[in-house]
N, C-alpha and C positions, 0 to 999 in steps of 0.2 A: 504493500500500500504506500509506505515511503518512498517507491522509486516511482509509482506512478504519476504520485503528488508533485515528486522532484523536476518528471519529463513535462508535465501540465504547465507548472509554471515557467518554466523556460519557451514552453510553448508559446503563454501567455507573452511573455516580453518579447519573443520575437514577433509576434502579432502587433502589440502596443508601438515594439519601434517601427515598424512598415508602415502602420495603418494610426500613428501617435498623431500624424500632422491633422488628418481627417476625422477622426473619430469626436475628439471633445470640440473641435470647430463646426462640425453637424448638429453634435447635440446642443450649444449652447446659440447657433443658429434659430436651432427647432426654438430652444424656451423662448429666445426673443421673440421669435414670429407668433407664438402663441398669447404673447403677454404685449404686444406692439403698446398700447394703451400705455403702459407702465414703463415709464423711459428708464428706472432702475434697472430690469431688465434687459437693457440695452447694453449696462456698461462691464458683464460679463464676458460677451461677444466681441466688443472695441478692447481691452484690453487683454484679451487672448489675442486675438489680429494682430494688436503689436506689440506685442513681447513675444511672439511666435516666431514676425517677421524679423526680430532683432534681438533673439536671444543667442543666437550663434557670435554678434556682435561681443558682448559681455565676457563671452571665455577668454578674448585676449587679456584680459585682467586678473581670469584665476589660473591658479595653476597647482589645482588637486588634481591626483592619477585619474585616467578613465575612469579605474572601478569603481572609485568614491562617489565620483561625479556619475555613472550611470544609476547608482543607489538614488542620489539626492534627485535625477531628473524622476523616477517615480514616487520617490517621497512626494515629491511638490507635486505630481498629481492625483497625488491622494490626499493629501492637502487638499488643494483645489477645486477635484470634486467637491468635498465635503464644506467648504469655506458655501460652494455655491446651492448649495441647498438652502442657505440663508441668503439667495440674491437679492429678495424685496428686501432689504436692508442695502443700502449703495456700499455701504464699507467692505462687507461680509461677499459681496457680487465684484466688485474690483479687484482683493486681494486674493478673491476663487479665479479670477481671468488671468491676474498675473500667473500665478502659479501654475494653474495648467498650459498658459502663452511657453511657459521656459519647460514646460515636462515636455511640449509636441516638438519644441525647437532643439532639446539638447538628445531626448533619448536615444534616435535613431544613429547620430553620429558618435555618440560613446560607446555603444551595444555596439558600430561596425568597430570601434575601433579593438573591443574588447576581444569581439567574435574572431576576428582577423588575426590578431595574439594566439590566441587560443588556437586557430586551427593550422597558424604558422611553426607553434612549439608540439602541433600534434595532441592536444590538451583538451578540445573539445572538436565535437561532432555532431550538427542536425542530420538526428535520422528519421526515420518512419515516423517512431513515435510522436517525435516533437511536432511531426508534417500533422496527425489524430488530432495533436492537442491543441494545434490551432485552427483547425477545422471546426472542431468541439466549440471552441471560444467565440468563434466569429457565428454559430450557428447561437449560442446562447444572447448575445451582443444585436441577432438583427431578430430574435425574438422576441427580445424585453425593453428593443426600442419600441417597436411595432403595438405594442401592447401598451407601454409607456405614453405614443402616441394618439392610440385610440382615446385610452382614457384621459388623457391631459395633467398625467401624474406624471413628469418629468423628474421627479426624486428619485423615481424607479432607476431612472437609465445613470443617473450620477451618480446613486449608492453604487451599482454594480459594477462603474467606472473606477470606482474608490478601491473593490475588492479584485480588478483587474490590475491594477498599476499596483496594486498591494502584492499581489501574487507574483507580479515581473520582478517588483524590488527582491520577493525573496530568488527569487529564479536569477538574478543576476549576482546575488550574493553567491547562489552554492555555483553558478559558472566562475564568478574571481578566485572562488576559495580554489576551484580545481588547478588556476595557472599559477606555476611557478613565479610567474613573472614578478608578481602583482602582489607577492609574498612580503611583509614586511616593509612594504613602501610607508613612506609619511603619510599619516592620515590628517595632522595636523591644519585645517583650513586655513589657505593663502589666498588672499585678496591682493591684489597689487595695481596701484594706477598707476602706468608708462607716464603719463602727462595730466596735469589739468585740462588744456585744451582738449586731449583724444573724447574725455568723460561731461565736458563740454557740450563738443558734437554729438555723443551718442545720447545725452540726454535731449537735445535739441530733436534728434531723430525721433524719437518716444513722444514726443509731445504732436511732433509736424506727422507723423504717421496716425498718433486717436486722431486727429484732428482731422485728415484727408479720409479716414473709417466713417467718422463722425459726420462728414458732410456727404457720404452715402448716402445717411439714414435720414437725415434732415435739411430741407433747404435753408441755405443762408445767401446774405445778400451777395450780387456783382462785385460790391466793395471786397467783401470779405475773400471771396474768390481773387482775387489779384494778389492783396495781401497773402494769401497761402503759394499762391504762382510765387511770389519773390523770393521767397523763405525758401521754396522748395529748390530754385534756383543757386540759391546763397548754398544751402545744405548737401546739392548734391557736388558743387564744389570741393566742399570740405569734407567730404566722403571719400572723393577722389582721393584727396591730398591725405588722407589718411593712411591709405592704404601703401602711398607711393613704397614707403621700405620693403615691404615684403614683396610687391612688383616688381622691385629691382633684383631680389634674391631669386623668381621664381620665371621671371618672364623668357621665355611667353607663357607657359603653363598657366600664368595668373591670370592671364587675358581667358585662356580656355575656361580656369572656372569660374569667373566672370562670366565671361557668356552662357555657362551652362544656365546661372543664373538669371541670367536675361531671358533664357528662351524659355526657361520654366516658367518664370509668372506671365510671362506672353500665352503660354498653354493655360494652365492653371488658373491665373487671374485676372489677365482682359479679356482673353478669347471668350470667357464665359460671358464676363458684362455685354460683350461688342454683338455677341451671337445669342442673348438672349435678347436683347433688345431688336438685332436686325429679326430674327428669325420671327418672333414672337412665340416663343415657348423658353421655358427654364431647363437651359443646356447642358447644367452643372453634373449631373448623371455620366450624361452621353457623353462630355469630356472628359469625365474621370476614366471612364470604362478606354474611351480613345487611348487617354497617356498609359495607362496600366498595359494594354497589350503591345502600344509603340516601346514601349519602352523597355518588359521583358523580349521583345524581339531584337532589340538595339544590340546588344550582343553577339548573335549572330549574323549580323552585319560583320564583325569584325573579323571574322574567321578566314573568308576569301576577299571581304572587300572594305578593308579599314579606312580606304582612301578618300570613297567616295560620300562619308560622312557628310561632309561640310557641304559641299554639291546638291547632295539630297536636302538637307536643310534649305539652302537657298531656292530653292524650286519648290519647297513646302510653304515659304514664305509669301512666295510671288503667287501658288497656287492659291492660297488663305485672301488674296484681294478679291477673287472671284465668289461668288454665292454657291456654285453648282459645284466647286473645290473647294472650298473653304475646308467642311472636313476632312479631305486627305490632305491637305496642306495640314490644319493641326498635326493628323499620326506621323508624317513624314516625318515635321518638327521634333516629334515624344519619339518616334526612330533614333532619332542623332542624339537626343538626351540620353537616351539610355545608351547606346554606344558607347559615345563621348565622356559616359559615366565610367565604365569599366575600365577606360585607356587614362583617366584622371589617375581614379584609386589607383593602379600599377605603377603609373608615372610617379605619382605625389610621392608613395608608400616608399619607392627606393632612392628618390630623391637623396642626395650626400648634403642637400645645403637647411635639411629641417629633420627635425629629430621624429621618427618614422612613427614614435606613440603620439605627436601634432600630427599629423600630415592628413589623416582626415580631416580634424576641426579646423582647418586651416582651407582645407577647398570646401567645407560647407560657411566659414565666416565668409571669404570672397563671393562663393557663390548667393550672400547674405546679400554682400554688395553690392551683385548685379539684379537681385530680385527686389532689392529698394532703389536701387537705383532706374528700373525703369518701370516703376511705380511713379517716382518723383517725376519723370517726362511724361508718363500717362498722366497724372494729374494737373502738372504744369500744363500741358499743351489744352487739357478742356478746358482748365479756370481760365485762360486767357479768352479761348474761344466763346466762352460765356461772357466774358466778362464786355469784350469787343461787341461782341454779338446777340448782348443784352438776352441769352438764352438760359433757362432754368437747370442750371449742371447738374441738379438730380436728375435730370432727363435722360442720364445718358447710362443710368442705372434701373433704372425703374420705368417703362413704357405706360404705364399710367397717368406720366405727368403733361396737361395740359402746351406748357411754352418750352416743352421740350425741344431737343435738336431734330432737325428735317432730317429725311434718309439719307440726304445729298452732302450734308454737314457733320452727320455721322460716319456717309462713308471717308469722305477727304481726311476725317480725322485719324479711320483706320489705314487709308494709305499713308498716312505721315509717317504714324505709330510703327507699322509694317517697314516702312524705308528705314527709320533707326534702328530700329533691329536687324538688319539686312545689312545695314552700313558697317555697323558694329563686328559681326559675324563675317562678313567679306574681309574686313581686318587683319581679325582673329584667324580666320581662315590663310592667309597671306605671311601670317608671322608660323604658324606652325608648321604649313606645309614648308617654309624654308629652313625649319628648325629641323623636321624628318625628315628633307632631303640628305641633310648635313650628316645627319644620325646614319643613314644607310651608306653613302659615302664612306663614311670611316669607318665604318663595320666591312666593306669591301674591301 
């Protein structure tokens, strides 16, 4: 019975890190839409949104071992669950968002970097069973939402969220205890700020991020729209200039997780706004389902044809301007994300100029970069368009709004949006392939 319990919950956290990003972003979704009336309820969802999108941001300042820190990413969502069962209270609903914001942001990249430990020193191994025990989990998970749903008793789906992230933390506990590695390390907590300014910016980003969340949910004036246009401008600036040092140790590779970054919230989080509104149906489903098989098939891409990664993506992107391809231009895109993902991990992991227990958290913090970063030009580029164009910028969210944008002023927007990304990636594309020419060269 002990070794069953033991493979469940390893199950459990390998489920939680895959499916961490989605899972309390749906549910705390759902409470919101359930309770719209009650703007308390709102600020569980805004503060998961950004401390999700900018929890990978924060690591550069700690510097506890993986295992510590994969414990404390499901602490804090068990925490968090549990904080948010008291949402009608704003305090109790904020400090529930933070915390599950940092358990979807940190789990999955400490869990790879644990797993990858473990299955490099020979220490650990997903088999059959773990495959039962997350089958199990996810079949419990879309029962007691469903049910949760009917009834309109959302504590249901949080408690069980609580005794999921509980169950990962122990399962990631008996995986550390198994690795040598991890034996004896400092557990002592280290917080460290590199500069005043870096913590500055990052808190600048947490404010300008609820805020650009926040004017999803509710409309605010032209005025105000500018004012966040300038900030977002000024910020992604200083974003940049953040990063410059480890760009200089990593590049090009840094440009690649950057752009993994880019192309994911392009899938993941405009396509869905741009494609519910054009389409007129809520496409978040049928994207998700998109990225999930673009992206376990990326891989196999690389086998015979590693080349044509970057190729395919720009012809996913140019296909995504049209309606009648819009969706295979999505999968194309989740194609090269997942490719692009497995040649990162390799590359990063043997890297000689970062020490190989960072080298994941170091392409999901870049790839942080590029996911707020072209959030900051998606937002920049409507508040202005509203603002010029005296158009109601929840419009471009929500198809119900009155002085929303026209079809014609939605789509210029998505060819804008679609050329930065394209520009960006032609780049990226230009600096790599002369770096893997270079690479085969010298290996001749």
């Amino acid at each position: 019975m002990k070794r069953i319990m033991s493979i469940f919950n390893e199950g459990v956290l390998d489920l939680l890190a895959n499916a961490g990003v989605a899972i309390p972003y749906f549910f705390c979704l759902t409470l919101y839409n359930q309770n719209k009336s009650v703007f308390a309820y709102a600020l569980p969802f805004l503060m998961l949104y950004t401390f999700r999108a900018l929890g990978m941001l924060l690591t550069t300042f700690i510097t506890l071992p993986a295992s510590t820190m994969l414990a404390m990413s499901s602490l804090f969502g068990v925490m968090g669950s549990l904080f948010i069962l008291g949402a009608a209270n704003p305090v109790m609903g904020i400090i529930g968002g933070v915390l599950l914001g940092l358990a979807s942001s940190w789990i999955w990249p400490y869990y790879l970097t644990v797993r990858s430990r473990g299955q490099m020193d020979k220490e650990f191994k997903f088999n059959r069973m773990h495959l039962l025990s997350v089958v199990l989990t996810l079949v419990i998970l879309l029962v007691v939402q469903l049910i949760a749903t009917k009834t309109k008793f959302l504590n249901l789906s949080f408690l069980l969220l609580a005794v999921l992230f509980f169950a990962a933390m122990v399962g990631g506990m008996q995986i550390t205890h198994r690795l040598t590695f991890y034996q004896g390390m400092e557990k002592k907590p280290k917080f460290h700020v590199n500069s005043l300014f870096s913590l500055i910016v990052l808190a600048s980003l947490v404010m300008l991020v609820f805020i650009i969340r926040y004017t999803r949910l509710k409309a605010v004036s032209n005025s105000f729209d500018l004012i966040i246009s300038i900030a977002a401008i000024v910020l992604f600036f200083f974003l940049a200039y953040y990063q410059i040092d480890i760009h200089k140790k990593l590049f090009p590779l840094s440009m690649s997780a950057v752009n993994r970054g880019v192309v994911m919230n392009y899938v993941m989080l405009y396509a869905i706004f741009d494609s519910t509104i054009r389409f007129g149906f809520n496409s978040l489903m049928l994207i998700y389902a998109i990225y999930l098989i673009g992206f376990q098939m990326g891989p196999l891409l690389n086998k015979n044809h590693r080349g044509i990664r970057y190729p395919l993506l720009l012809v996913g992107l140019v296909l995504s301007l049209f309606n009648l391809t819009y969706f295979a231009g999505l999968f194309f895109c989740s194609v090269f994300v997942g490719a692009d993902n497995r040649i990162l991990n390799d590359e990063l992991y043997s890297n000689t100029n970062i020490d190989n227990e960072r080298a994941f958290l170091i392409k999901y913090q870049l790839s942080s970069v590029g996911n707020v970063s072209q959030q900051l030009v998606y937002m920049t580029t409507i508040y202005f368009v509203s603002y010029f164009a005296k158009i109601n910028a929840l419009g471009f969210f929500n198809n119900n709004i009155n002085d929303g944008p026209t079809i014609s002023v939605l789509y210029n927007v998505h060819i804008f949006i679609t050329a930065v990304v394209f520009v960006y990636a032609a780049i990226t594309f230009y600096f790599v392939r002369k770096r893997e020419q270079k690479s085969t060269t010298t290996t001749l």
